[in-house]
C-alpha positions as semicolon CSV with decimal commas, in nm:
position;residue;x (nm);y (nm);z (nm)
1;X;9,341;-6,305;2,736
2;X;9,103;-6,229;2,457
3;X;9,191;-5,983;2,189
4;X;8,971;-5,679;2,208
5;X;9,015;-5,642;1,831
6;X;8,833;-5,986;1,781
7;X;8,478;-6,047;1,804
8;X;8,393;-6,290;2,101
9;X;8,112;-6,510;2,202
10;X;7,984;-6,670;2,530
11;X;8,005;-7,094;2,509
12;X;7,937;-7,378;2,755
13;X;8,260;-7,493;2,835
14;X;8,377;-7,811;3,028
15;X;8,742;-7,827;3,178
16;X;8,739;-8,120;3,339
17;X;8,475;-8,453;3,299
18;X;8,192;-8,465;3,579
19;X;7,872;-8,335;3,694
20;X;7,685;-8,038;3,574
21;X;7,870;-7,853;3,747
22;X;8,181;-7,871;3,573
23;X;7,973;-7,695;3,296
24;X;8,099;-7,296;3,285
25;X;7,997;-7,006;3,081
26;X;8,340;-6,888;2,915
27;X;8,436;-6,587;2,632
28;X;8,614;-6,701;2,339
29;X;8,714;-6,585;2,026
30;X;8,420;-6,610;1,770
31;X;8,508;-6,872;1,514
32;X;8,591;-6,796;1,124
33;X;8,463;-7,046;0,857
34;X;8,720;-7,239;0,682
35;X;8,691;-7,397;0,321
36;X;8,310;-7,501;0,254
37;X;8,236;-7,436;0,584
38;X;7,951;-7,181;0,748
39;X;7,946;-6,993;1,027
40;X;7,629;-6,923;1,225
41;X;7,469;-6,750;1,496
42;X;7,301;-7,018;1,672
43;X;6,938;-6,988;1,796
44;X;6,869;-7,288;1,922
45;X;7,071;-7,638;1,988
46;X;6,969;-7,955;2,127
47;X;7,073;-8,155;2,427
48;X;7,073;-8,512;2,362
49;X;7,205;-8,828;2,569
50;X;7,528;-8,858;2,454
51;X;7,632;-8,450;2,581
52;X;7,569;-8,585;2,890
53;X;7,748;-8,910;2,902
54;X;8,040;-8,704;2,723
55;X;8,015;-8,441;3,022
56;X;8,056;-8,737;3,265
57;X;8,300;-8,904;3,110
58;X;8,554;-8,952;2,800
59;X;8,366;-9,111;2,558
60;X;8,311;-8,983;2,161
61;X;8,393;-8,664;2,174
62;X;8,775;-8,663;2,345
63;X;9,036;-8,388;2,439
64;X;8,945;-8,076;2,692
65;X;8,863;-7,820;2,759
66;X;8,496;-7,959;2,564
67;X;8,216;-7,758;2,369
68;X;7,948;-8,005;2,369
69;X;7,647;-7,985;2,143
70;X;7,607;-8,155;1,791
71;X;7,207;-8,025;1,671
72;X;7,198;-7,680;1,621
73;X;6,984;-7,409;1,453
74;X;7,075;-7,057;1,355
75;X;7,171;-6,797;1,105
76;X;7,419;-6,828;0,869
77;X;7,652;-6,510;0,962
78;X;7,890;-6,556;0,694
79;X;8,025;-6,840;0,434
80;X;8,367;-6,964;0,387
81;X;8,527;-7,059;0,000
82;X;8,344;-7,235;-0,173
83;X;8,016;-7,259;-0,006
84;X;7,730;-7,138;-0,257
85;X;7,427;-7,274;-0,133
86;X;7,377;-7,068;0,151
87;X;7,423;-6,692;0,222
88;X;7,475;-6,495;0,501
89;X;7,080;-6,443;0,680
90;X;6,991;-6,763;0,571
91;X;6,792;-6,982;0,814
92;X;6,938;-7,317;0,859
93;X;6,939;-7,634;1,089
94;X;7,136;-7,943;1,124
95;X;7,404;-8,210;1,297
96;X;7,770;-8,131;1,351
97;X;7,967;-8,420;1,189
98;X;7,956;-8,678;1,494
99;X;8,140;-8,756;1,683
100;X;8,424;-8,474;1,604
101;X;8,222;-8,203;1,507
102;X;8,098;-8,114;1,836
103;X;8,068;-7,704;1,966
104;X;7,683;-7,599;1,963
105;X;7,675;-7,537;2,281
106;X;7,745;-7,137;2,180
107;X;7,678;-6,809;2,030
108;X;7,847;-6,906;1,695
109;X;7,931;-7,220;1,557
110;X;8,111;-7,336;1,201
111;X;8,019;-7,620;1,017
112;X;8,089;-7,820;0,672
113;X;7,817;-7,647;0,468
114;X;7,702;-8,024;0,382
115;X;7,603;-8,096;0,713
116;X;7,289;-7,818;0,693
117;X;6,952;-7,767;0,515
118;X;6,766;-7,443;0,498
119;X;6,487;-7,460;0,794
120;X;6,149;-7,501;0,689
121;X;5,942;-7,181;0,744
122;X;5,669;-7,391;0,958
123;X;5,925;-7,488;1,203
124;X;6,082;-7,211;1,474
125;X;6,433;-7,287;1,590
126;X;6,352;-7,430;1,875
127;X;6,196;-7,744;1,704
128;X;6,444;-7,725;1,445
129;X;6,740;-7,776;1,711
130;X;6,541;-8,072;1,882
131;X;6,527;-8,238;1,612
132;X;6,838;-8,344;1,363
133;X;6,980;-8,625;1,570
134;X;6,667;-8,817;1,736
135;X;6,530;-8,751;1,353
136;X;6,827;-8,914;1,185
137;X;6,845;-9,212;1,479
138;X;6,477;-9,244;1,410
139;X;6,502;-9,280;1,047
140;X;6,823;-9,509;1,044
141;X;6,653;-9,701;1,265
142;X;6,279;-9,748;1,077
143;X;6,473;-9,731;0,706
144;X;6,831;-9,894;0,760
145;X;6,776;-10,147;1,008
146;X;6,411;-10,242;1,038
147;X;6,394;-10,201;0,672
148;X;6,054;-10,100;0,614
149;X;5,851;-10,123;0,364
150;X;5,530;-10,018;0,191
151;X;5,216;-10,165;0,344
152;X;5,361;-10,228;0,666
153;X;5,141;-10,034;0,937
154;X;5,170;-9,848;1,230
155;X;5,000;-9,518;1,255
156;X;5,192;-9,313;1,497
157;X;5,490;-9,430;1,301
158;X;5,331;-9,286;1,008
159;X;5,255;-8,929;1,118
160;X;5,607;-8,918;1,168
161;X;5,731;-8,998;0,845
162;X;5,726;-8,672;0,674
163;X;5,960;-8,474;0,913
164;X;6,207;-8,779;0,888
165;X;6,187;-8,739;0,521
166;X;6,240;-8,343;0,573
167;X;6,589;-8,418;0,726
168;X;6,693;-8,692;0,565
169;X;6,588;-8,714;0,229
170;X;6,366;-8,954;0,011
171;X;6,497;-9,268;0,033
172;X;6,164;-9,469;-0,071
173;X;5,787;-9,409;-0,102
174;X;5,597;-9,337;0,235
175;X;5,599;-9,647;0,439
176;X;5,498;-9,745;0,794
177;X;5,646;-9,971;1,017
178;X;5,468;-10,201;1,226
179;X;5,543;-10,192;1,564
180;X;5,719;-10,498;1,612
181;X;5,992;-10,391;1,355
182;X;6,012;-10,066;1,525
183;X;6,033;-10,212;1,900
184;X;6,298;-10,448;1,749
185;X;6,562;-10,214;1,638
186;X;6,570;-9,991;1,931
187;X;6,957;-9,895;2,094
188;X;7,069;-10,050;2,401
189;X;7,016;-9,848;2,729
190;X;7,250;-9,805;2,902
191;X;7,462;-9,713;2,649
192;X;7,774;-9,944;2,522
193;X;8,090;-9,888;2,656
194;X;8,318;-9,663;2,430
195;X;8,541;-9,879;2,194
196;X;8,796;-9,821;1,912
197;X;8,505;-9,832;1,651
198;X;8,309;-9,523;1,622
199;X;7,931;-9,587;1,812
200;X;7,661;-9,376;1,702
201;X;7,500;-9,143;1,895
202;X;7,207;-9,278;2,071
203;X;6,949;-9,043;2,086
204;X;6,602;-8,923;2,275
205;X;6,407;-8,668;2,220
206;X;6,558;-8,371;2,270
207;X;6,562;-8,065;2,444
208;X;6,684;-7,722;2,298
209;X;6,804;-7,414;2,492
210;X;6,979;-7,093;2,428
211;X;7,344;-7,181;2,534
C-alpha cells in the first residue's frame, strides 16, 4: 500500500512475461534522484523492438515485476548531488543506460545525468523520445562499423547526418555513406538469441506515447 505522504506516479508495469496484455497501469512511489542522477517528468518515450521482445520474454532487461522503456523525453523535476549541468525545468532527452537502465515507460523517471542532452528547441518531445536509440543504432552503424568516410555518397543518408550528430556528438567531418556500406552493416532480424554477453539493442524507428 502506497504511502499517502509520498508523491506517486502511474507506470506501465509487467508482472509476468507475455502478450500485451500482461502490460498494466500501476501507482508507485515517484522515484528520488540519487548521486549525479536526474529526475524527470517524462513527456514523451519511445517504443522500440527490444520492449517488446523483453515483454514476451526474458531477454536484456531481467527480474519482474518490469518497467520497460529506455528513450525518453521530459522535464528535469529535480537534480540529485552533484549534477550541475541541468536544473530543475530544463528540457532534456535521451537513452536509459541499456540494458539495466530501463523504466520510461512512466510519469517520472531518474537517470545518470550523463545519459541526457538538453532538447533542441526545433524538436517537440514527441520526436525527441523517437529518436535516441534508432539515432545511436543508426550512427554506430554508418560511423563504427561501416566506417564511413568523406566523399562516400548517398543522399538520403546524408540528410540524416545532422540529427545523428545532434545525439551523438562530432566524431568526424560530414560524411555520407554509400548504400552498399549502409545495406551491409544492418542487425540481424530476427533478433539473436539472448547470451551471457551483453547484445545491443536493435532498433527501428520508433514510436513515442504518453505512458
Amino acid at each position: 500500500m502506497t504511502n499517502p505522504d509520498t508523491p506517486t506516479m502511474r507506470a506501465i508495469r509487467q508482472d509476468a512475461h507475455g502478450s500485451p496484455e500482461v502490460l498494466k497501469e500501476v501507482e508507485l512511489p515517484r522515484p528520488e534522484p540519487g548521486l549525479s542522477e536526474i529526475l524527470i517528468a517524462v513527456r514523451a518515450a519511445g517504443v522500440n523492438p527490444t520492449d517488446w521482445w523483453n515483454r514476451a520474454q526474458p531477454m536484456t532487461a531481467s527480474g519482474l515485476p518490469l518497467i520497460l522503456g529506455w528513450d525518453v523525453s521530459g522535464v528535469v523535476e529535480a537534480v540529485g548531488t552533484g549534477v550541475t549541468l541541468f536544473k530543475p525545468g530544463h528540457e532534456v532527452f535521451g537513452m536509459l543506460p541499456y540494458p539495466h537502465g530501463v523504466g520510461t515507460h512512466a510519469e517520472y523517471v531518474t537517470g545518470p545525468a550523463r545519459a541526457f542532452v538538453h532538447k533542441p528547441a526545433g524538436i517537440d518531445h514527441v520526436q525527441a523520445g523517437a529518436l535516441p536509440l534508432a539515432a545511436l543504432t543508426a550512427y554506430q552503424a554508418l560511423v563504427d562499423t561501416a566506417d564511413i568516410q568523406p566523399g562516400q555518397r548517398d543522399g538520403k543518408i546524408a540528410e540524416h547526418w545532422d540529427i545523428l550528430q545532434e545525439v551523438a556528438g562530432p566524431r568526424r567531418p560530414p560524411a555520407e555513406a554509400t548504400s552498399r556500406s549502409a545495406n551491409g552493416c544492418r542487425s540481424p532480424n530476427p533478433p539473436p538469441k539472448p547470451t551471457s554477453a551483453t547484445p545491443s539493442p536493435r532498433s527501428a524507428p520508433a514510436t513515442a506515447s504518453r505512458p
